[in-house]
mmCIF file as gemmi writes it, N, C-alpha and C atoms, coordinates in Angstrom:
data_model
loop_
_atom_site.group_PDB
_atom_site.id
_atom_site.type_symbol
_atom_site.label_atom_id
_atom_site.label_alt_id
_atom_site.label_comp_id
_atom_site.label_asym_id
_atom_site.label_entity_id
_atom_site.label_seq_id
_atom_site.pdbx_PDB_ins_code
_atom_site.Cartn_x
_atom_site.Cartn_y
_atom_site.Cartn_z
_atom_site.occupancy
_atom_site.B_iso_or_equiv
_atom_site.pdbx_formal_charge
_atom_site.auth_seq_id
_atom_site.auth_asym_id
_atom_site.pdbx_PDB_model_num
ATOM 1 N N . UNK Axp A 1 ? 0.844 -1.159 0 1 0 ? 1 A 1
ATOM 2 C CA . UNK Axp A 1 ? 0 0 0 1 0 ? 1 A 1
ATOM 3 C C . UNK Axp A 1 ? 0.905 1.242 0 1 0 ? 1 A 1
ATOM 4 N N . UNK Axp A 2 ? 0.215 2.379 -0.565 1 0 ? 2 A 1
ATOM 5 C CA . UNK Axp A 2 ? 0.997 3.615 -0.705 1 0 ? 2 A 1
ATOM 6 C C . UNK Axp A 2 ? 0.421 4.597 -0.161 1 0 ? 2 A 1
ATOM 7 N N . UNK Axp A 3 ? 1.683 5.855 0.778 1 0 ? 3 A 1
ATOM 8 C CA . UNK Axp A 3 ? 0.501 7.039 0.822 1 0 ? 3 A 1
ATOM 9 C C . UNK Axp A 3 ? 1.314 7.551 -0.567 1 0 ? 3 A 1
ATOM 10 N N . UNK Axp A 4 ? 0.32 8.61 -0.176 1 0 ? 4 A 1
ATOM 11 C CA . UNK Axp A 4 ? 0.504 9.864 -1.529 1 0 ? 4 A 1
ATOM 12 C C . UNK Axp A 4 ? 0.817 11.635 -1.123 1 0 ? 4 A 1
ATOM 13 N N . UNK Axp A 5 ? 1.268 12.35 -1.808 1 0 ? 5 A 1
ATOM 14 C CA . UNK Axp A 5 ? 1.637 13.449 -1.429 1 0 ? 5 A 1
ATOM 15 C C . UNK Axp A 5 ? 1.402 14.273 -2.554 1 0 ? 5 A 1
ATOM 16 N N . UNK Axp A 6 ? 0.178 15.123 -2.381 1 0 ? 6 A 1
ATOM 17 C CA . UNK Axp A 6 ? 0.036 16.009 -3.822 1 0 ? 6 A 1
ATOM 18 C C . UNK Axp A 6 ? 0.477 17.414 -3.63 1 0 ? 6 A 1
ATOM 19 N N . UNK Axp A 7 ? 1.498 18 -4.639 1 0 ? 7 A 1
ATOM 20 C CA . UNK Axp A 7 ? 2.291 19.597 -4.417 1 0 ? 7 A 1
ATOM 21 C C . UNK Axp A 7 ? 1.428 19.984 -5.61 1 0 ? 7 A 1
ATOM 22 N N . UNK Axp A 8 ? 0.559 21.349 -4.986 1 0 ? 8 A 1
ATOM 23 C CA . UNK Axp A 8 ? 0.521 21.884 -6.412 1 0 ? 8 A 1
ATOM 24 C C . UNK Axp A 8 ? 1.78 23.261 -7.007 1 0 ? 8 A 1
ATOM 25 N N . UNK Axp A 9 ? 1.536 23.146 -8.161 1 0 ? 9 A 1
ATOM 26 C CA . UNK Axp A 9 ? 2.615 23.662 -9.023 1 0 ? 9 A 1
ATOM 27 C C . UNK Axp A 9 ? 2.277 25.318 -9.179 1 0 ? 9 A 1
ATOM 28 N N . UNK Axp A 10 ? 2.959 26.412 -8.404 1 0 ? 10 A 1
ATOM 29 C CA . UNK Axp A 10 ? 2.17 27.902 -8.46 1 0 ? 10 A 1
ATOM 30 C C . UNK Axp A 10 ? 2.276 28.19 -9.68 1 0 ? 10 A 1
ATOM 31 N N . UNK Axp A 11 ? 1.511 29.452 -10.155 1 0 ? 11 A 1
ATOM 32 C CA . UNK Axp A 11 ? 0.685 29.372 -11.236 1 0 ? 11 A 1
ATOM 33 C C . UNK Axp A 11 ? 1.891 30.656 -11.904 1 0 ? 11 A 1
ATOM 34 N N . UNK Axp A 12 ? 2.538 31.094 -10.968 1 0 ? 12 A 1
ATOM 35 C CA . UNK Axp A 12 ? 3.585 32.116 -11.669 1 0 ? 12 A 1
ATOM 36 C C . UNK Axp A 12 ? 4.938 31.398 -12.461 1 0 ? 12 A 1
ATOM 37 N N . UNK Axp A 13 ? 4.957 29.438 -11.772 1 0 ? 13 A 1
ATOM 38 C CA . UNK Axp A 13 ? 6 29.041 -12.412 1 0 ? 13 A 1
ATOM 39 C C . UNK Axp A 13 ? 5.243 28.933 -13.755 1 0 ? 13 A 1
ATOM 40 N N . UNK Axp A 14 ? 3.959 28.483 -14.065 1 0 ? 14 A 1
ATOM 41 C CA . UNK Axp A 14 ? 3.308 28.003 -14.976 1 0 ? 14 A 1
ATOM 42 C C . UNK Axp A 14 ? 2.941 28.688 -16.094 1 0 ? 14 A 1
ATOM 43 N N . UNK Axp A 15 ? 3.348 30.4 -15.667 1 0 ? 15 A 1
ATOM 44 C CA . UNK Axp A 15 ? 2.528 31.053 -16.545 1 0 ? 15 A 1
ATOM 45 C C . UNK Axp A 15 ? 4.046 32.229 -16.664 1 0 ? 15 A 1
ATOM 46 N N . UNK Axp A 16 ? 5.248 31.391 -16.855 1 0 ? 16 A 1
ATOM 47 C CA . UNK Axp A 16 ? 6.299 32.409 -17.145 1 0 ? 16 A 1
ATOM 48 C C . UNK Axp A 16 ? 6.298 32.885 -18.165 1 0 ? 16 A 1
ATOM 49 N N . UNK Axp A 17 ? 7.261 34.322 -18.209 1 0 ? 17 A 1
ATOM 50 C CA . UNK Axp A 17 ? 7.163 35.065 -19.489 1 0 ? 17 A 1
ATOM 51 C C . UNK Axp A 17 ? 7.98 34.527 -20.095 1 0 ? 17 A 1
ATOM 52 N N . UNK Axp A 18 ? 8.633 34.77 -21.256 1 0 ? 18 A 1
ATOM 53 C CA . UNK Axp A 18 ? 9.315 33.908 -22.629 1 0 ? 18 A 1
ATOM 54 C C . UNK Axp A 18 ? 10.685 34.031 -22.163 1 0 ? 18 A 1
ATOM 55 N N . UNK Axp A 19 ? 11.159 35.201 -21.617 1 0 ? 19 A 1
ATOM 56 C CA . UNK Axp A 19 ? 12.688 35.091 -20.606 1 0 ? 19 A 1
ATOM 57 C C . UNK Axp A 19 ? 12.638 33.932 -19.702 1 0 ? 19 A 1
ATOM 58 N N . UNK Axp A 20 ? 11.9 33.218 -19.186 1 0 ? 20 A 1
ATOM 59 C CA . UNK Axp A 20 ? 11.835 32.49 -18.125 1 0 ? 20 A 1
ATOM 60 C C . UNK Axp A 20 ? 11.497 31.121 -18.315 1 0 ? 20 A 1
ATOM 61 N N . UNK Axp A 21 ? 11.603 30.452 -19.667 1 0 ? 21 A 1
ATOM 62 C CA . UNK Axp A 21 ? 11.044 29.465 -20.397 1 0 ? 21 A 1
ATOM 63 C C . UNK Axp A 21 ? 11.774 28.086 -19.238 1 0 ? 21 A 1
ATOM 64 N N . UNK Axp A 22 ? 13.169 28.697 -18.553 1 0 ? 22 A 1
ATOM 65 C CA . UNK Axp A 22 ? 13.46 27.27 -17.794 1 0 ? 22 A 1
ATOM 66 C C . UNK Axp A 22 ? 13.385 27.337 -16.747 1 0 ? 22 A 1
ATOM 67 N N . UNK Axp A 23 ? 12.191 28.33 -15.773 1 0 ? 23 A 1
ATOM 68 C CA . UNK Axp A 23 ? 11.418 28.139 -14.906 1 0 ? 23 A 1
ATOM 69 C C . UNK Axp A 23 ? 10.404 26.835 -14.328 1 0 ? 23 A 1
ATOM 70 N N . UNK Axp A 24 ? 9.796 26.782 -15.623 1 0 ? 24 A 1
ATOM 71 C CA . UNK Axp A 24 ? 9.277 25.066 -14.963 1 0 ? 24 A 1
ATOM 72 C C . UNK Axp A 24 ? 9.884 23.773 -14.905 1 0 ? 24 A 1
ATOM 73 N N . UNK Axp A 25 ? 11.196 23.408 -15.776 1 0 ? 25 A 1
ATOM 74 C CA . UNK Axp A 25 ? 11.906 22.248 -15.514 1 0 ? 25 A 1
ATOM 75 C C . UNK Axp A 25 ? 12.673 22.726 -14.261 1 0 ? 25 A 1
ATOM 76 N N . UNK Axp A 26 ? 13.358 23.609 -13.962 1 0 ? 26 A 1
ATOM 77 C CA . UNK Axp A 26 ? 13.82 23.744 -12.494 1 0 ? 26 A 1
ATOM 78 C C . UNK Axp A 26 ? 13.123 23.83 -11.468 1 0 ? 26 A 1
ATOM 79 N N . UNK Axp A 27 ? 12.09 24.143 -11.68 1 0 ? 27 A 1
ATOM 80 C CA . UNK Axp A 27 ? 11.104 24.035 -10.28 1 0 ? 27 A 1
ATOM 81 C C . UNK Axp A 27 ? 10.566 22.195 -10.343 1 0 ? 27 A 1
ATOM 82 N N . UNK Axp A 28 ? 10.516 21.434 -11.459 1 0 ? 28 A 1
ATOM 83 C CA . UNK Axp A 28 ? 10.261 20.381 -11.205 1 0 ? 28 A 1
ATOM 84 C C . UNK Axp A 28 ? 11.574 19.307 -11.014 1 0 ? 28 A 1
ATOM 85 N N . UNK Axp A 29 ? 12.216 20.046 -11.209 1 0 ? 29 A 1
ATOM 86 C CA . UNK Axp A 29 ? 14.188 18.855 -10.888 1 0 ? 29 A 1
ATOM 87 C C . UNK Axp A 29 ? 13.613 19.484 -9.69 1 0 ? 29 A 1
ATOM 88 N N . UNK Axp A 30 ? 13.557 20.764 -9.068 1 0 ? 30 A 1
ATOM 89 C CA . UNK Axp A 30 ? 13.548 20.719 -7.691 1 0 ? 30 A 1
ATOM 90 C C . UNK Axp A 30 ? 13.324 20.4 -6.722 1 0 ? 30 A 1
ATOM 91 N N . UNK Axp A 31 ? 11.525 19.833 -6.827 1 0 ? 31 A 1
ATOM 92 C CA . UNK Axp A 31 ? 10.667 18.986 -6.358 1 0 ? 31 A 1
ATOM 93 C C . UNK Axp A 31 ? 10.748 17.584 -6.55 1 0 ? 31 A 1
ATOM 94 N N . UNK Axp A 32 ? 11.478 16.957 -7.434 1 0 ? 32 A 1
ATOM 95 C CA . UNK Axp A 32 ? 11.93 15.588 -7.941 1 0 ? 32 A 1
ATOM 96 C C . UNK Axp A 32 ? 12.757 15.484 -6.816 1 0 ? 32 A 1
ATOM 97 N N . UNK Axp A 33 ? 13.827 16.614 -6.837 1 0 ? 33 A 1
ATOM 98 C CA . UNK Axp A 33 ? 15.162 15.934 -5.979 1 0 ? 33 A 1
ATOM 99 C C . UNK Axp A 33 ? 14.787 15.915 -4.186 1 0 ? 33 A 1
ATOM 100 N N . UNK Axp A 34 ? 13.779 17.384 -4.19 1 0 ? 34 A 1
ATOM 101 C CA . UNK Axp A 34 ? 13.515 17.083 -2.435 1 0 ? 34 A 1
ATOM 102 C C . UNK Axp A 34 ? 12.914 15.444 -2.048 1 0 ? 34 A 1
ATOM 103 N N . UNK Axp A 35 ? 11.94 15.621 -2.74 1 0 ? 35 A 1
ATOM 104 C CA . UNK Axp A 35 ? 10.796 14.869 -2.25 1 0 ? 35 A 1
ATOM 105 C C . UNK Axp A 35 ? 11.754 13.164 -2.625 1 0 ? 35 A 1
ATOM 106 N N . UNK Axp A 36 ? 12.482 12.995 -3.336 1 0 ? 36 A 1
ATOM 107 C CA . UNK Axp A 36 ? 13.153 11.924 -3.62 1 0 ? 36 A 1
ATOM 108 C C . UNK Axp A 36 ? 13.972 11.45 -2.385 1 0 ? 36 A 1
ATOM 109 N N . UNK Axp A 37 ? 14.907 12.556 -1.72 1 0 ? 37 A 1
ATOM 110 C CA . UNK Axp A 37 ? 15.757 12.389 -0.694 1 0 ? 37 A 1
ATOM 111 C C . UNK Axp A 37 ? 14.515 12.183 0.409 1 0 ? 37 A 1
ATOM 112 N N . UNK Axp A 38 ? 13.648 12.337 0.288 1 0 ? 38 A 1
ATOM 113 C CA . UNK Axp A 38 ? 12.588 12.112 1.292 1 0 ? 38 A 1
ATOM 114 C C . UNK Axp A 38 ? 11.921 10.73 1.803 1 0 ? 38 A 1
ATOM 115 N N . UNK Axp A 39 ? 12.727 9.961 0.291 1 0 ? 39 A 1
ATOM 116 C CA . UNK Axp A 39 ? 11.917 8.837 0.069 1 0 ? 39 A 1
ATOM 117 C C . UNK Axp A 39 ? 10.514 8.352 -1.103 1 0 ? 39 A 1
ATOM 118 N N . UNK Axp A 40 ? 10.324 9.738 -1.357 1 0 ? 40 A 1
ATOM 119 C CA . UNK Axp A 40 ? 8.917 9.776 -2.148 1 0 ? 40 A 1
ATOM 120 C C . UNK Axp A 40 ? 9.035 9.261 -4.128 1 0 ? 40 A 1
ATOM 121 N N . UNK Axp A 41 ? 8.433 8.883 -4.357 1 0 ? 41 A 1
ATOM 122 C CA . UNK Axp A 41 ? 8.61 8.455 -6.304 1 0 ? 41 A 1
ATOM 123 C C . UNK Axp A 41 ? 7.699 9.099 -6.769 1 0 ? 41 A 1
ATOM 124 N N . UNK Axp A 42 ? 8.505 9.794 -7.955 1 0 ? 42 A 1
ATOM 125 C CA . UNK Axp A 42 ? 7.073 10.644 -8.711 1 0 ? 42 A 1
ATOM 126 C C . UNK Axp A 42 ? 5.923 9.527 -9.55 1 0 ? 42 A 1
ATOM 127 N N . UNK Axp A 43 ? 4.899 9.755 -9.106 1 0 ? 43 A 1
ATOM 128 C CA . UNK Axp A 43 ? 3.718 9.441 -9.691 1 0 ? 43 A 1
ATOM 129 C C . UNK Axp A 43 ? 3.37 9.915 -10.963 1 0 ? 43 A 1
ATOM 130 N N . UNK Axp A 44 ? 3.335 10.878 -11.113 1 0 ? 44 A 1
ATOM 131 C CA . UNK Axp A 44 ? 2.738 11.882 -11.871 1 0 ? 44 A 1
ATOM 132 C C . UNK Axp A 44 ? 2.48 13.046 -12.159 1 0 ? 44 A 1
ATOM 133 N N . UNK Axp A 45 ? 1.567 13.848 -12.86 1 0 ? 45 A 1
ATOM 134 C CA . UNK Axp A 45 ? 1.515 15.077 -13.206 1 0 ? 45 A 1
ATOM 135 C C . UNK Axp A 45 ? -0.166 15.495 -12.94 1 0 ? 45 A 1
ATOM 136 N N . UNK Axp A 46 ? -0.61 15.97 -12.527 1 0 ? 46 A 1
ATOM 137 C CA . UNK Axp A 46 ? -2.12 16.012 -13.04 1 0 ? 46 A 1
ATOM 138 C C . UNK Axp A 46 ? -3.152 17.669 -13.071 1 0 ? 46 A 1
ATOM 139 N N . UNK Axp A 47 ? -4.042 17.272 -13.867 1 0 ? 47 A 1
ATOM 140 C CA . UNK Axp A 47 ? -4.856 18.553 -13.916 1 0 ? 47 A 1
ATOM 141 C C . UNK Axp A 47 ? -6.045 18.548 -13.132 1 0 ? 47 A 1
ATOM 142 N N . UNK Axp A 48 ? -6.364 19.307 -12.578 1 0 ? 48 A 1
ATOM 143 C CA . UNK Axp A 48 ? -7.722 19.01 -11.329 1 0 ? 48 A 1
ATOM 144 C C . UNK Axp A 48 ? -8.521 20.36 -11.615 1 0 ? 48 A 1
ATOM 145 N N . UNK Axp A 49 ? -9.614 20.525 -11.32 1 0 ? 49 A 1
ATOM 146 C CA . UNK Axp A 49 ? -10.283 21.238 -11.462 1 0 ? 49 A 1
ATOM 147 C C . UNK Axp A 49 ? -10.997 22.196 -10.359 1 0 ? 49 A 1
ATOM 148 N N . UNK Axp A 50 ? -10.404 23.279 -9.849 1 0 ? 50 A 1
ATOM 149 C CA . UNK Axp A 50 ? -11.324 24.195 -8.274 1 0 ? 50 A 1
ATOM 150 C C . UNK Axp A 50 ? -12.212 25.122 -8.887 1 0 ? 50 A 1
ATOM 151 N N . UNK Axp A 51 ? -12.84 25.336 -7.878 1 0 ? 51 A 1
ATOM 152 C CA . UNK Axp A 51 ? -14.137 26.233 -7.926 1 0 ? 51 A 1
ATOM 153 C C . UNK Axp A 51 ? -13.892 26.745 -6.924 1 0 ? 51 A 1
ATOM 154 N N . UNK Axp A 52 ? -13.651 27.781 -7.586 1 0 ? 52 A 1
ATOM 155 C CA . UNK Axp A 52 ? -13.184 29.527 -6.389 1 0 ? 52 A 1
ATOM 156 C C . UNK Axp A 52 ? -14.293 30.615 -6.286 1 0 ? 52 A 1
ATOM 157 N N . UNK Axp A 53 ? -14.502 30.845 -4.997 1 0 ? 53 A 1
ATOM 158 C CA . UNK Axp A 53 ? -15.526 31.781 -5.392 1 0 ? 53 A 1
ATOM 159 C C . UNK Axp A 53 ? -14.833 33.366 -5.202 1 0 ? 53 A 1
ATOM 160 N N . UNK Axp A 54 ? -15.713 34.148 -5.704 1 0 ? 54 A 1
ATOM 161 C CA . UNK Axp A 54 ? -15.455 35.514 -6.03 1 0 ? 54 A 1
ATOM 162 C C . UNK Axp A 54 ? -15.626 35.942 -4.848 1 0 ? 54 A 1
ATOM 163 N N . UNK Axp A 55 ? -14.796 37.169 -4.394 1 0 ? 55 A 1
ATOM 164 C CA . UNK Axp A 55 ? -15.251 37.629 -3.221 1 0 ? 55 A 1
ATOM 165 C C . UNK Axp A 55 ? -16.045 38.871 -2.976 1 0 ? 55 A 1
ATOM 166 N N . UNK Axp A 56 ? -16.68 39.579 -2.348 1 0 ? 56 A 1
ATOM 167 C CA . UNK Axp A 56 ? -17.408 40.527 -2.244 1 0 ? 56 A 1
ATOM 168 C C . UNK Axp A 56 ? -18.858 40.651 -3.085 1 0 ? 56 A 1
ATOM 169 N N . UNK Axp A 57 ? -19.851 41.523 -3.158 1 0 ? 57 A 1
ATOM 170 C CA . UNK Axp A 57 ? -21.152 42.167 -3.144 1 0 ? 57 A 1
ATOM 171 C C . UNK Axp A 57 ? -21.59 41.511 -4.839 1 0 ? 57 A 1
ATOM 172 N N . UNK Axp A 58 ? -20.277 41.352 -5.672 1 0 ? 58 A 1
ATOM 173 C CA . UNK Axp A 58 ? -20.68 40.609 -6.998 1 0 ? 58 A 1
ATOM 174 C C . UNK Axp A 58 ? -20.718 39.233 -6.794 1 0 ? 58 A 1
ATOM 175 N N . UNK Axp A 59 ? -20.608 38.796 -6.21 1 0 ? 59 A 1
ATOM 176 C CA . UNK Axp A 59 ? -20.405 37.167 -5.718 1 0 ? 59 A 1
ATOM 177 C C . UNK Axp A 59 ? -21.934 37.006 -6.019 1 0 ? 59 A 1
ATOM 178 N N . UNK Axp A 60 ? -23.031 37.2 -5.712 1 0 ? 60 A 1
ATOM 179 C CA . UNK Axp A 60 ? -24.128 37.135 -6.194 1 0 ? 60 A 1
ATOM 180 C C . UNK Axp A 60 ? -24.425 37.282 -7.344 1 0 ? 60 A 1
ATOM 181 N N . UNK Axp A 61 ? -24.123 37.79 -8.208 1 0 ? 61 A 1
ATOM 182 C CA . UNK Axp A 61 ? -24.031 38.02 -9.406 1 0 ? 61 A 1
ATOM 183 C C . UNK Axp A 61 ? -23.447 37.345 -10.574 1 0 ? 61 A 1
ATOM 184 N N . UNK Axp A 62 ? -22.291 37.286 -9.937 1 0 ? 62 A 1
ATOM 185 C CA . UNK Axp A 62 ? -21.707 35.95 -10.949 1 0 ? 62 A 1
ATOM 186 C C . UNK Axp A 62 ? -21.097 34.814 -10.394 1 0 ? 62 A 1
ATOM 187 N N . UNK Axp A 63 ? -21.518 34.437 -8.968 1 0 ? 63 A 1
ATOM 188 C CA . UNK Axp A 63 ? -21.193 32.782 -8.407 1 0 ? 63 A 1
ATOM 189 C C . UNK Axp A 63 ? -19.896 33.154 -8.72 1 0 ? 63 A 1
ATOM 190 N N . UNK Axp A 64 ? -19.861 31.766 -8.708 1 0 ? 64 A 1
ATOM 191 C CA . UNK Axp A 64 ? -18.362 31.211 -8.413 1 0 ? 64 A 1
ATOM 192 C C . UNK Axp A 64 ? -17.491 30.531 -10.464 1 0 ? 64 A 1
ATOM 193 N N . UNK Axp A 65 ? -15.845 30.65 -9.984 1 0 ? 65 A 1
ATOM 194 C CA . UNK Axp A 65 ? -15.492 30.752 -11.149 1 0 ? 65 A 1
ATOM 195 C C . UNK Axp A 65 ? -14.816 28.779 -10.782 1 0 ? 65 A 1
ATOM 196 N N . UNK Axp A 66 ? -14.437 28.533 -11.891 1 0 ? 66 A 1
ATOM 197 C CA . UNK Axp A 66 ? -13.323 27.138 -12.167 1 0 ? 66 A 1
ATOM 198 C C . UNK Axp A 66 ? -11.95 27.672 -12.565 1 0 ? 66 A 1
ATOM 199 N N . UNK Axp A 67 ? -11.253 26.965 -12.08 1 0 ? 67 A 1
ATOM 200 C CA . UNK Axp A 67 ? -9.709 27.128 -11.982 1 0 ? 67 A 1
ATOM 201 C C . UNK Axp A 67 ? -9.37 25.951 -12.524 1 0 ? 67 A 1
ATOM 202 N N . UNK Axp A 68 ? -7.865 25.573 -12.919 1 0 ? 68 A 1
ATOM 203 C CA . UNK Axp A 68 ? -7.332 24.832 -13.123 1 0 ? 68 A 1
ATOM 204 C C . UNK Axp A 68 ? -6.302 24.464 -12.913 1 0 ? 68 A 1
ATOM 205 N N . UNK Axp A 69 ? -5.737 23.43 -11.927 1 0 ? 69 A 1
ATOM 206 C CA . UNK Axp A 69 ? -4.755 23.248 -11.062 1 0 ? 69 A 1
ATOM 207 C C . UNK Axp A 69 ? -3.621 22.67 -11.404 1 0 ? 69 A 1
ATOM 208 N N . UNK Axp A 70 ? -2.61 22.647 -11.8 1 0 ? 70 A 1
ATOM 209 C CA . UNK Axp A 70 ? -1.954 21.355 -12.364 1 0 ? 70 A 1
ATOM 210 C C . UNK Axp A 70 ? -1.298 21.039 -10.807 1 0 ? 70 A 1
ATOM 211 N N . UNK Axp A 71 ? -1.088 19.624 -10.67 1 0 ? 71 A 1
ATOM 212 C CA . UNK Axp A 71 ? -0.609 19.366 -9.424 1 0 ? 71 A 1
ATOM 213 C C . UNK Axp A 71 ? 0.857 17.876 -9.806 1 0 ? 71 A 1
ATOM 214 N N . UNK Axp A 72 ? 1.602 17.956 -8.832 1 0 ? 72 A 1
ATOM 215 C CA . UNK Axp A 72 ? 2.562 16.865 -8.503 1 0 ? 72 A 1
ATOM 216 C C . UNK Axp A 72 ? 2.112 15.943 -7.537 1 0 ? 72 A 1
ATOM 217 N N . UNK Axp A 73 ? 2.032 14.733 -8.308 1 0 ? 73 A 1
ATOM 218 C CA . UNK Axp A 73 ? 1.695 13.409 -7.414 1 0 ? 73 A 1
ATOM 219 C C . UNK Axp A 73 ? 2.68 12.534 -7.099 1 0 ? 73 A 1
ATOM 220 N N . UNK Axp A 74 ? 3.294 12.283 -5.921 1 0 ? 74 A 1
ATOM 221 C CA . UNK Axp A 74 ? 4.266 11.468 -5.413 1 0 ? 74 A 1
ATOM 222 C C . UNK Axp A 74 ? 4.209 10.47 -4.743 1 0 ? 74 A 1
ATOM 223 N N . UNK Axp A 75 ? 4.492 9.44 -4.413 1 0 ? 75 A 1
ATOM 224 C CA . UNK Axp A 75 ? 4.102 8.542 -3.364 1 0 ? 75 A 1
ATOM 225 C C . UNK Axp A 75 ? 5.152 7.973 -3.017 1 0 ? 75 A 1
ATOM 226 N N . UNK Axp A 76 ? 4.84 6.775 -2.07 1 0 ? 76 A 1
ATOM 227 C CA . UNK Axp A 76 ? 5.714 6.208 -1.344 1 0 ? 76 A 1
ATOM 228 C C . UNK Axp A 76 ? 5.227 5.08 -0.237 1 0 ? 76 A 1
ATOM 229 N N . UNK Axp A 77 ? 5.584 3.763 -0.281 1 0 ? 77 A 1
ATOM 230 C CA . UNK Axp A 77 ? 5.557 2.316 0.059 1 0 ? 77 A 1
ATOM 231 C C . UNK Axp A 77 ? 5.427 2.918 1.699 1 0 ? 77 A 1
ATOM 232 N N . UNK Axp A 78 ? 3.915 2.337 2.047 1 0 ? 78 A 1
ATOM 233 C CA . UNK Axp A 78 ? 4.314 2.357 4.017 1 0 ? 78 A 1
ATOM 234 C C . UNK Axp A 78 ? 4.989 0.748 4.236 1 0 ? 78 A 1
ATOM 235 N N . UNK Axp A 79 ? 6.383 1.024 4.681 1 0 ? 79 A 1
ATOM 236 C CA . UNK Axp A 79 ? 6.517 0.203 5.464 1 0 ? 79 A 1
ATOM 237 C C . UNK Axp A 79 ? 5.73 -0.747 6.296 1 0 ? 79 A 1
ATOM 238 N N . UNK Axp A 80 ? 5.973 -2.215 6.291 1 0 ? 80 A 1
ATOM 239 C CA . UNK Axp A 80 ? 4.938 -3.085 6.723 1 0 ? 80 A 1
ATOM 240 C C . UNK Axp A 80 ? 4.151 -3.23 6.454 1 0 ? 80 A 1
ATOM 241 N N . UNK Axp A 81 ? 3.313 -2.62 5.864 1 0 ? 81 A 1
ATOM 242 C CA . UNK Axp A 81 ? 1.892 -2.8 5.162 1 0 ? 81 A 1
ATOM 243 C C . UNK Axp A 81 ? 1.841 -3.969 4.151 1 0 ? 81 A 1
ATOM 244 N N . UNK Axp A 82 ? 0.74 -5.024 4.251 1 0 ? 82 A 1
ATOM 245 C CA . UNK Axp A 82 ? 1.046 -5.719 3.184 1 0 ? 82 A 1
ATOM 246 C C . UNK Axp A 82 ? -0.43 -5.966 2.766 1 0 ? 82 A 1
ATOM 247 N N . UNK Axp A 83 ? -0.214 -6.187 1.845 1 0 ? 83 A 1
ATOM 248 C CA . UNK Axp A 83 ? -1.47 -5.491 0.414 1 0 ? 83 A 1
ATOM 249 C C . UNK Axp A 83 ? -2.497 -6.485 1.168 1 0 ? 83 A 1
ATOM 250 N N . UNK Axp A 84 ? -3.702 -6.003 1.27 1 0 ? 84 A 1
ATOM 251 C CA . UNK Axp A 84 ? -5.133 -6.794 1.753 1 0 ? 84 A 1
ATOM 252 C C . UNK Axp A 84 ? -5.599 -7.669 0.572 1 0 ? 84 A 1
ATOM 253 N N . UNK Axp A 85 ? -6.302 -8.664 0.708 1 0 ? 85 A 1
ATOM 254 C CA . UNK Axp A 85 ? -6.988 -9.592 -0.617 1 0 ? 85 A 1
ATOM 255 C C . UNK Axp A 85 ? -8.135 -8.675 -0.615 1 0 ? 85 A 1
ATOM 256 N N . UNK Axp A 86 ? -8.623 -8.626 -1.986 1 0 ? 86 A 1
ATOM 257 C CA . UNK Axp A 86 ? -10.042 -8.095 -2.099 1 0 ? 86 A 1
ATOM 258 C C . UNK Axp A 86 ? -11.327 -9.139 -1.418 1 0 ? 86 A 1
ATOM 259 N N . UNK Axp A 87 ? -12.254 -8.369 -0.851 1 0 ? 87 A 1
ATOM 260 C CA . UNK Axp A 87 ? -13.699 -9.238 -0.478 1 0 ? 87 A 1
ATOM 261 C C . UNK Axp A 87 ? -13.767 -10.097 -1.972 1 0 ? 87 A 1
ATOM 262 N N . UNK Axp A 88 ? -15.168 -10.939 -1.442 1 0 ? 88 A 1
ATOM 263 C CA . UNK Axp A 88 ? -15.989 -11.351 -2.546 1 0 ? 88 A 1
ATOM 264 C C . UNK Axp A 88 ? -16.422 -10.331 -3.151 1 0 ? 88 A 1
């Protein structure tokens, strides 16, 4: 069995200007190498979807907005744990 550890990715690495194009592979070697010395294996990459609401007196007016998250999925083996059989 595994836990899991989800980082999301801020949206200023994500949305660099054209000077800054090797902003997101260094922020992800970065997070590779912590979370590695930690013990953790990258999983994955993923896109998720929030619903943020607006704040103040228009919030009535136009609800709430969707965002889009990209996130880092990592995991890592608990010790001792050993995998359950499924029920019938």
């Amino acid at each position: 069995m595994y836990e899991h550890r989800v980082i999301h990715i801020p949206r200023e690495v994500l949305k660099a200007e054209e000077r800054e194009y090797g902003r997101l592979p260094r922020y992800l070697e970065e997070k590779f190498d912590e979370y590695s010395k930690l013990g953790w294996e990258f999983s994955g990459m993923q896109t998720v979807w929030v619903e943020r609401e607006k704040g103040g007196c228009l919030l009535s007016l136009f609800g709430a907005r969707e965002n889009i998250a990209q996130v880092l999925v990592f995991r890592r083996e608990i010790p001792g744990d050993e995998p359950k059989e499924a029920g019938p």
